[in-house]
C-alpha positions in Angstrom: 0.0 0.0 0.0 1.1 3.2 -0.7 0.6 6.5 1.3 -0.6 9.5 -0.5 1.8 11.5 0.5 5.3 9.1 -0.4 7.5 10.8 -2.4 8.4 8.7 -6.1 11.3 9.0 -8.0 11.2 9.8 -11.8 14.2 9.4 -14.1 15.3 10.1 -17.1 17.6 9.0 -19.6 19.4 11.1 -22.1 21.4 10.4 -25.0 23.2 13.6 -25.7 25.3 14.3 -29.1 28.8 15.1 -27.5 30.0 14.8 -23.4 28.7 18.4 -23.3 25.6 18.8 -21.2 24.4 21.5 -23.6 24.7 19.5 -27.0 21.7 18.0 -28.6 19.6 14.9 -27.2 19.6 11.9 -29.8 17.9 9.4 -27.7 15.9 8.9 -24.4 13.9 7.0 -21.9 11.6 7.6 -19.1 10.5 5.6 -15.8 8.3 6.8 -13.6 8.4 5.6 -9.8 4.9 7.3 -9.2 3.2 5.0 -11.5 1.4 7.6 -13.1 2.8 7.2 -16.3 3.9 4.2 -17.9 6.7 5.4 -20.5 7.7 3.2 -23.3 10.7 3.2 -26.0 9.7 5.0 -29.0 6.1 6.5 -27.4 7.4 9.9 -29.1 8.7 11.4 -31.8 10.5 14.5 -30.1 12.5 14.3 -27.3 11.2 15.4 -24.3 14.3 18.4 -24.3 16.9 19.6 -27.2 20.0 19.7 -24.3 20.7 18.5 -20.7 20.8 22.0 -19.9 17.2 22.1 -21.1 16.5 19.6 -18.1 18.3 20.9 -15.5 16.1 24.4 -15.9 13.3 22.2 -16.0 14.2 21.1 -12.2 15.5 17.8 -13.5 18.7 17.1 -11.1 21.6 14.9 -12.4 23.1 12.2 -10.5 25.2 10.0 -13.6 27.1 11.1 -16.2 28.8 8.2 -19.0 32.8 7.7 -18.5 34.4 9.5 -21.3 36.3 6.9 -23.0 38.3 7.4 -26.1 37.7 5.1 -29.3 39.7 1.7 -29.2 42.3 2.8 -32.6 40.9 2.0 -35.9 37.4 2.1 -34.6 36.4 5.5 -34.7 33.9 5.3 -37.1 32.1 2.5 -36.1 28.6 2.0 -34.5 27.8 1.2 -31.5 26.3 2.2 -28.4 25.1 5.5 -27.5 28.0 6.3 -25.0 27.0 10.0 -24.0 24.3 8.8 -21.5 23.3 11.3 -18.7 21.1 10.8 -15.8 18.3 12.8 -13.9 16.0 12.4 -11.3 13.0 14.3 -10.1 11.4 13.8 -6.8 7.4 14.2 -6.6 4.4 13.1 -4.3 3.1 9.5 -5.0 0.3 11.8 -7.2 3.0 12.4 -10.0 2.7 15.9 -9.7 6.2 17.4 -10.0 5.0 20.6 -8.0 
């Protein structure tokens, strides 16, 4: 059971461009701890900001940023994962309302 007034974490997942919080987001994910929403890959088209910075003034706090780790040689132009992966968290009442 849970009390009305518990507070939920949200997070959220971005994929920026470069290591630079203020570069552009290429890819994302939500979870919301509230239950209020129920977030899934690919449930938009646009990202939810353009920049980490975007986020932060939005109230979003960050608590992980990726490693920065150079490209093994010869495989700088390969695909791969997205490495430039930021976390945030947002703390709200068990409502979902992010006050």
């Amino acid at each position: 059971m849970t009390l009305p007034n518990t507070v939920r974490q949200q997070v959220l997942v971005l994929y920026l461009d470069t290591s630079a919080l203020d570069s552009w987001v290429r890819g994302w994910a939500r979870y919301d701890g509230t239950g209020a929403t129920r977030p899934t890959t690919g449930d938009s088209d646009e990202p939810p900001y353009e920049t980490g910075v975007a986020a932060l003034q939005d109230g979003w706090r960050l608590f992980q940023a990726a490693q920065l780790v150079p490209p093994y040689p010869g495989a700088e132009h390969e695909t791969s994962f997205l490495k430039h992966e930021f976390f945030f968290e947002r703390l709200v009442d068990g409502a979902g309302d992010p006050g």
